[in-house]
LUMBA-597128 format. One record per residue (C-alpha): residue in one letter; x, y, z. Coordinates in pm, whole numbers, padded with zeros to 5 digits, always signed. Example, Ala and Ser with C-alpha at 12.3 -4.5 7.8 and 13.67 -1.06 7.14 Angstrom:
2
A+01230-00450+00780 S+01367-00106+00714 
***
This chain:
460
X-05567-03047-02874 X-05233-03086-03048 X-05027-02849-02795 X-05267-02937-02500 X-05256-03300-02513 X-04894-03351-02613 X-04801-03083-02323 X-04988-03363-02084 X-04694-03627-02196 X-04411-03364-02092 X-04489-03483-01747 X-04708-03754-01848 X-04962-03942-02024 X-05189-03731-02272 X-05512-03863-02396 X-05342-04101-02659 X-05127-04192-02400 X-05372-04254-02105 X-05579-04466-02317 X-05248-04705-02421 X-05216-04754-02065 X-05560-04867-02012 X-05494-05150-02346 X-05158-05217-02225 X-05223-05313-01858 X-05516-05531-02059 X-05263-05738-02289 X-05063-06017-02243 X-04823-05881-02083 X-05020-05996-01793 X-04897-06362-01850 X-04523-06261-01752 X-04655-06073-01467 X-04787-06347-01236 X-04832-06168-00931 X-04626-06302-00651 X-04823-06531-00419 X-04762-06372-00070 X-04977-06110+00037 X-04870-05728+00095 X-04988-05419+00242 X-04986-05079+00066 X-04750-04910+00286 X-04345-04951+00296 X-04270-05243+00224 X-03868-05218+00292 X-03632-05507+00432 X-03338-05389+00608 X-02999-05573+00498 X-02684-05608+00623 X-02456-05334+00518 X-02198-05472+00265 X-01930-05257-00001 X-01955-05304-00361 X-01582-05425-00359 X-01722-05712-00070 X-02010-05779-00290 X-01766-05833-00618 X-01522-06011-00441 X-01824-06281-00382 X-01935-06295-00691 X-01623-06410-00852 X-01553-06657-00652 X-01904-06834-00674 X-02031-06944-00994 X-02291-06703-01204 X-02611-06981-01138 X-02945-06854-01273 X-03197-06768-01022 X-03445-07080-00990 X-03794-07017-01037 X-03909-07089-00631 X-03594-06880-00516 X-03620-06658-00231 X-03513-06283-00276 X-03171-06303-00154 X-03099-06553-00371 X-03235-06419-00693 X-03023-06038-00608 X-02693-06238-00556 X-02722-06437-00845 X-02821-06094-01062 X-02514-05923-00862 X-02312-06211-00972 X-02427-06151-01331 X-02320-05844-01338 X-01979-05872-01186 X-01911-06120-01494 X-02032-05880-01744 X-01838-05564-01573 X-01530-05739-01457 X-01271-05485-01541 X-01524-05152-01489 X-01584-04936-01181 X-01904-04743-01089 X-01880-04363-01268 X-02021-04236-00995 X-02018-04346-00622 X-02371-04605-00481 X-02359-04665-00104 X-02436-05021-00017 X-02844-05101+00011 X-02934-05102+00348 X-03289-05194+00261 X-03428-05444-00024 X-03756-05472-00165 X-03995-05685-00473 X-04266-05628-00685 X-04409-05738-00973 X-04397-05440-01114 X-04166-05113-01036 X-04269-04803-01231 X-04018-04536-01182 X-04151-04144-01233 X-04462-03988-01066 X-04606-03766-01314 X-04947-03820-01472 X-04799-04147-01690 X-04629-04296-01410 X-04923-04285-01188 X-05164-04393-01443 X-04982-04706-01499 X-04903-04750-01141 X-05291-04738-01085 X-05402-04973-01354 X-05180-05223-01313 X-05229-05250-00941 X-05586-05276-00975 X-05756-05584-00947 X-05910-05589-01293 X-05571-05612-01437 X-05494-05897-01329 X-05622-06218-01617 X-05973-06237-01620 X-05892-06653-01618 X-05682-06622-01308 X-05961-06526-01075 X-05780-06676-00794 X-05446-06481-00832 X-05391-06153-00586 X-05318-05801-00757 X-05022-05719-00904 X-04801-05589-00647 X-04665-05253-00759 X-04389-05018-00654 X-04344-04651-00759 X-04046-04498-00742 X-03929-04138-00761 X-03735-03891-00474 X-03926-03586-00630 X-04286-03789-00592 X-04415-03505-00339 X-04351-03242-00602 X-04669-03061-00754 X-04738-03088-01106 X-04682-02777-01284 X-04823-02828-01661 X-05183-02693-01738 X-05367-03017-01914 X-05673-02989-02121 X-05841-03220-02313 X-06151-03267-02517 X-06451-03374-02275 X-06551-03640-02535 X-06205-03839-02472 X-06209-03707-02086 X-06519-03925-02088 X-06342-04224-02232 X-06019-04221-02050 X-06294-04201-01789 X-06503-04435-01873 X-06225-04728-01908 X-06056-04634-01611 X-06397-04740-01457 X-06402-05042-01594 X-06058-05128-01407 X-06285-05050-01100 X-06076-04722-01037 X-06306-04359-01037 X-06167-04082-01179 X-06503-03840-01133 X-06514-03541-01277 X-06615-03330-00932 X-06286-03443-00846 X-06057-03400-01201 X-06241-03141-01416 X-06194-02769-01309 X-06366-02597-01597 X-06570-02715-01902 X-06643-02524-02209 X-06924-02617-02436 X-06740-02450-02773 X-06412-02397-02897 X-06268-02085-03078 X-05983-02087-03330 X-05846-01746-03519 X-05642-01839-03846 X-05657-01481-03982 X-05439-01357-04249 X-05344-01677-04376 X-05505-01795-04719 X-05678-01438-04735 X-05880-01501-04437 X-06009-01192-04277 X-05822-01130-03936 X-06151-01078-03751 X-06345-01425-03877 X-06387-01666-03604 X-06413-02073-03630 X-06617-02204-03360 X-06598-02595-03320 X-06917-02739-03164 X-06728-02956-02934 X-06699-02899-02529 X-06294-02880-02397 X-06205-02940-02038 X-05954-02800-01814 X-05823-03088-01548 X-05780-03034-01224 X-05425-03089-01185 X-05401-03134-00807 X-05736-03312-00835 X-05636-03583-01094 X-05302-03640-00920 X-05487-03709-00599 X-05727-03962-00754 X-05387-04135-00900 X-05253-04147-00544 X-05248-04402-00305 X-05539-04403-00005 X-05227-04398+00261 X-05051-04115+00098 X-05287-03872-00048 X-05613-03941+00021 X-05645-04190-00328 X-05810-04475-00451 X-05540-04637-00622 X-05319-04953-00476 X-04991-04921-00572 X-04691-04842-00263 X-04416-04593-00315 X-04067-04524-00231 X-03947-04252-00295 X-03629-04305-00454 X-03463-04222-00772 X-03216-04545-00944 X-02862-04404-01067 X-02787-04535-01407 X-02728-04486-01726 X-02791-04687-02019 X-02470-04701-02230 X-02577-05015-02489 X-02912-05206-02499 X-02976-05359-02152 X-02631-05285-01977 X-02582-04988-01774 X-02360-04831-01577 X-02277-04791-01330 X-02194-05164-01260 X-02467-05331-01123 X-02690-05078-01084 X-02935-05256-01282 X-02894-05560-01372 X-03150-05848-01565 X-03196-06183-01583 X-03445-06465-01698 X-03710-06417-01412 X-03664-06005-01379 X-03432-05713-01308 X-03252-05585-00995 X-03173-05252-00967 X-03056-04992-00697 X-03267-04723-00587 X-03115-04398-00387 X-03298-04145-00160 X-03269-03777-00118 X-03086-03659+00175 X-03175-03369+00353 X-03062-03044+00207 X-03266-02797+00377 X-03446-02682+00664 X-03465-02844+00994 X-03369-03178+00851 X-03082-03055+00707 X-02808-03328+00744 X-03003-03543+00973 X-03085-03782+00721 X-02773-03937+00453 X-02888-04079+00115 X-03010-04436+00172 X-03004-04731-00084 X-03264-04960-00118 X-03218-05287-00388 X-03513-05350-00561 X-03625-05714-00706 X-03915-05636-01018 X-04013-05893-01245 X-04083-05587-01503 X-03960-05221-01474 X-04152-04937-01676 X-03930-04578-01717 X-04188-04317-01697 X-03907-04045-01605 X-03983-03872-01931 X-03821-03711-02295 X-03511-03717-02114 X-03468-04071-01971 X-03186-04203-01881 X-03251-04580-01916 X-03431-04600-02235 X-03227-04617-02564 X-03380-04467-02910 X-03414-04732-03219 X-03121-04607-03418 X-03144-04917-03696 X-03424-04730-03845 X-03342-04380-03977 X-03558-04120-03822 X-03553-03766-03888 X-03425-03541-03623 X-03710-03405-03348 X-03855-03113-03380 X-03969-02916-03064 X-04266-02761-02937 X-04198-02429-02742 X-04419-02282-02501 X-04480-01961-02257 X-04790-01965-02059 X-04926-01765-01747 X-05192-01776-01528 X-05313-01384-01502 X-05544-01195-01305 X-05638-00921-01544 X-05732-00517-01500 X-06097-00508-01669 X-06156-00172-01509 X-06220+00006-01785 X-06392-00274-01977 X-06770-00256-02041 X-06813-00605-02117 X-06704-00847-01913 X-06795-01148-02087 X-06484-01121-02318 X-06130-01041-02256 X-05974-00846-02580 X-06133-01077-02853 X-06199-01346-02693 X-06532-01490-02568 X-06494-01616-02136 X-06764-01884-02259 X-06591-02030-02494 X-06217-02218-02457 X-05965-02053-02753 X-05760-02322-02913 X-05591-02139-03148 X-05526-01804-03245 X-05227-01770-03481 X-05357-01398-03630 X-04991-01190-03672 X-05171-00872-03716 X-04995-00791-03403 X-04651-00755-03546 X-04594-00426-03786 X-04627-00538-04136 X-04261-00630-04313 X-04112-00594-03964 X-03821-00820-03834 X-04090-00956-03576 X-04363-01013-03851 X-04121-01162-04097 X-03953-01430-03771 X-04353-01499-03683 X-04409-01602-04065 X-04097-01843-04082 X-04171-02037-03687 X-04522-01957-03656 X-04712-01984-03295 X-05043-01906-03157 X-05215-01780-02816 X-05409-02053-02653 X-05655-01900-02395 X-05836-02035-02110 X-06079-01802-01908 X-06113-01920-01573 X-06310-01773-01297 X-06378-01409-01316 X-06046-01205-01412 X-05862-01502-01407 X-05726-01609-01740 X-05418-01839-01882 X-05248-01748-02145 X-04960-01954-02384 X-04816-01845-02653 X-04708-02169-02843 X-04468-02273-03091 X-04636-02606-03205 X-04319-02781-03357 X-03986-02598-03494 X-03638-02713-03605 X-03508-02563-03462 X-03678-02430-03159 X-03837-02166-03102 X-03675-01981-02767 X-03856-01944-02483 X-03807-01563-02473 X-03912-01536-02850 X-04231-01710-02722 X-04288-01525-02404 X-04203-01184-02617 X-04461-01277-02820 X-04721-01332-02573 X-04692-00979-02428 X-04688-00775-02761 X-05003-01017-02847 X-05186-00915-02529 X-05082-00540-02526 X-05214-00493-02907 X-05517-00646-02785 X-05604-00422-02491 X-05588-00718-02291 X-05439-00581-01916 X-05228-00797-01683 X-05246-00689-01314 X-05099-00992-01165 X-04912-01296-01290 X-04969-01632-01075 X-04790-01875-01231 X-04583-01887-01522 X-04507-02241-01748 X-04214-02308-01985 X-04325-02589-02168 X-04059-02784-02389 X-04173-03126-02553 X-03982-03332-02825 X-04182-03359-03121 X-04073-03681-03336 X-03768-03871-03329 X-03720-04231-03314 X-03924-04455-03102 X-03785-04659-02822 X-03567-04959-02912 X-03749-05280-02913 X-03539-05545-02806 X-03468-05350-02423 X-03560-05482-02111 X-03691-05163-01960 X-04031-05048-02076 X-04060-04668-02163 X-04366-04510-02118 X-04491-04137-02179 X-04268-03916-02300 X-04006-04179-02211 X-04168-04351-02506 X-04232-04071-02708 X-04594-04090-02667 X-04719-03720-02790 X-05018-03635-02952 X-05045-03858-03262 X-05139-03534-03479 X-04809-03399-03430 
***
């Protein structure tokens, strides 16, 4: 659970993480997100603008005083006056990189930028109607925008989880009126666990600890459908989408660059969002980059480790991260010449292998022995359907990292030693997640979330 679960932040919530959404859409951060009055549908929801230059824009800025946005103020209004803002703050800068004028604008309540598991889990929570203040029974939805260019890309992490916290994160999902059912999320479900800690602490190589408690592979495509709008993927959940990426870079708490990219004020934040052109295919060239300015009284960064908008804390010393290293592939194995087809090499088909971090492998006082003693990892084993099997070999946390090669070196000398045939590779997974570190700074406008926030397993 402590590689699994923290590999479900790197493009997402984990379990930990899941569940904070649930108690965060729940707090009272509800209070500052009074959803706007007017109603909306779930589809685009883009207002074409006329086409202005960034010098234009400046020039009207400064010579027009920098009012605060009043509280009744229509959207124009409220994007000049953050514009305006801006221009004051970034007087003497230039953009570092070059923003067409929007030709579209947009609001919400909320904009969550990212699509991987955390982005879409907060997207669907908050846009539900349970998340709204029990007290304000007469107040619409929150109206919430997702944003990312890559949001039609496939997830490519394996997730697992224990089925006891499947069936909370479940279970309070539910209770937000949103189903995530398990025909629909689950692909496999083992009622044990197997871990291998051989030759450590004189432990013979062969003994096997078998946990009493049932793990559960999720259906990737399956969960990320259920956390999909109705008009785009065949979802339950509310929220629209745009799929656009923003463009800046935090350089000090809450200003960002370049100028007036995103920009914040008393009642929200504006910021500019920019499509993908076409690159390839057909479409090639058919289609420029578009920018759309967005109006959100809150924005959550769910882009991940590597965001771009959230700052680290760095008034509190904080060690360094560590890093957890990963290999995995989905095989199709050659069990030919194997009697028993209820196990592959040592391990049981019925049973879900958490751990196995046995070196017996390696050639005793060997280079490769003597490296696997100093960074440790272990196999972590899924049987699927018949011959089907994945595989990771794992460093759980190393300063510094373990390579990917070491680890993917490591999986194949593993699975030769142990008789264990590949025939076919499916897929293969590099998995890289930031272990530690400091947390998000507090006093920031944008809201990380995930991996953004460095939500990982709270073991590790």
């Amino acid at each position: 659970t402590m590689k699994v679960s923290a590999s479900f932040i790197s493009a997402g919530p984990g379990v930990a993480s899941m569940a904070s959404a649930l108690l965060w859409a729940t707090s009272s951060t509800n209070a500052f997100l009074a959803p706007s009055s007017s109603t909306h549908s779930f589809g685009a929801r883009s207002t074409p603008v006329a086409s202005s230059s960034p010098s234009s824009i400046a020039s009207r800025a400064s010579s027009s005083s920098c009012i605060l946005p009043r509280q009744n103020s229509d959207l124009h209004e409220r994007t000049r006056s953050s514009i305006q803002t801006s221009t004051s703050l970034y007087s003497s800068s230039s953009p570092s990189s070059p923003i067409s004028s929007p030709t579209a604008e947009d609001e919400c309540d909320v904009l969550v930028l990212g699509s991987g598991p955390a982005a879409r889990a907060i997207a669907t929570l908050l846009s539900s109607p349970n998340a709204v203040d029990a007290a304000a029974t007469s107040s619409p939805p929150l109206d919430v925008l997702l944003a990312d260019s890559n949001y039609d890309r496939r997830w490519i992490p394996n997730y697992g989880v224990w089925q006891d916290e499947w069936l909370s994160i479940r279970d309070l999902f539910f209770s937000f009126g949103h189903s995530l059912d398990d025909d629909d999320c689950i692909d496999r479900t083992w009622s044990k666990t197997d871990c291998y800690f051989g030759g450590s602490f004189d432990i013979p190589a062969e003994e096997r600890m078998r946990l009493d408690r049932a793990y559960c592979r999720i259906d990737r495509d399956g969960l990320r459908r259920c956390l999909s709008p109705e008009n785009d993927e065949g979802g339950k959940a509310r929220y629209r989408v745009l799929r656009a990426r923003h463009v800046s870079k935090a350089t000090s708490i809450n200003i960002y660059s370049p100028a007036g990219s995103l920009v914040h004020d008393d009642e929200g934040s504006t910021i500019l969002l920019q499509s993908k052109p076409f690159s390839s295919g057909e479409d090639r060239g058919k289609e420029p980059a578009t920018t759309t300015r967005v109006r959100a009284k809150l924005i959550i960064d769910c882009t991940g480790h590597e965001s771009r908008l959230v700052l680290k804390d760095d008034r509190d010393s904080a060690p360094p991260p560590g890093y957890q290293i990963a290999y995995g592939m989905l095989a199709k194995l050659n069990e030919d010449s194997i009697p028993d087809k209820t196990r592959c090499g040592p391990y049981d088909k019925d049973a879900m292998t958490l751990f196995d971090y046995r070196t017996d492998h390696f050639p005793p006082d060997s280079l490769e022995a003597s490296k696997a003693e100093t960074a440790p990892t272990f196999m972590y084993v899924m049987p699927l359907n018949d011959n089907r099997v994945f595989f990771e070999e794992t460093s759980l946390v190393a300063r510094p990292a373990v390579s990917f090669r070491e680890c993917k070196d490591r999986c194949r000398t593993r699975l030769e030693y142990l008789g264990i045939t590949v025939e076919d590779i499916e897929e293969e997974e590099y998995c890289y997640i930031p272990m530690g570190g400091p947390l998000p700074a507090r006093d920031q406008r944008v809201v990380g979330f995930g991996g953004a926030a460095a939500m990982v397993h709270p073991s590790t």
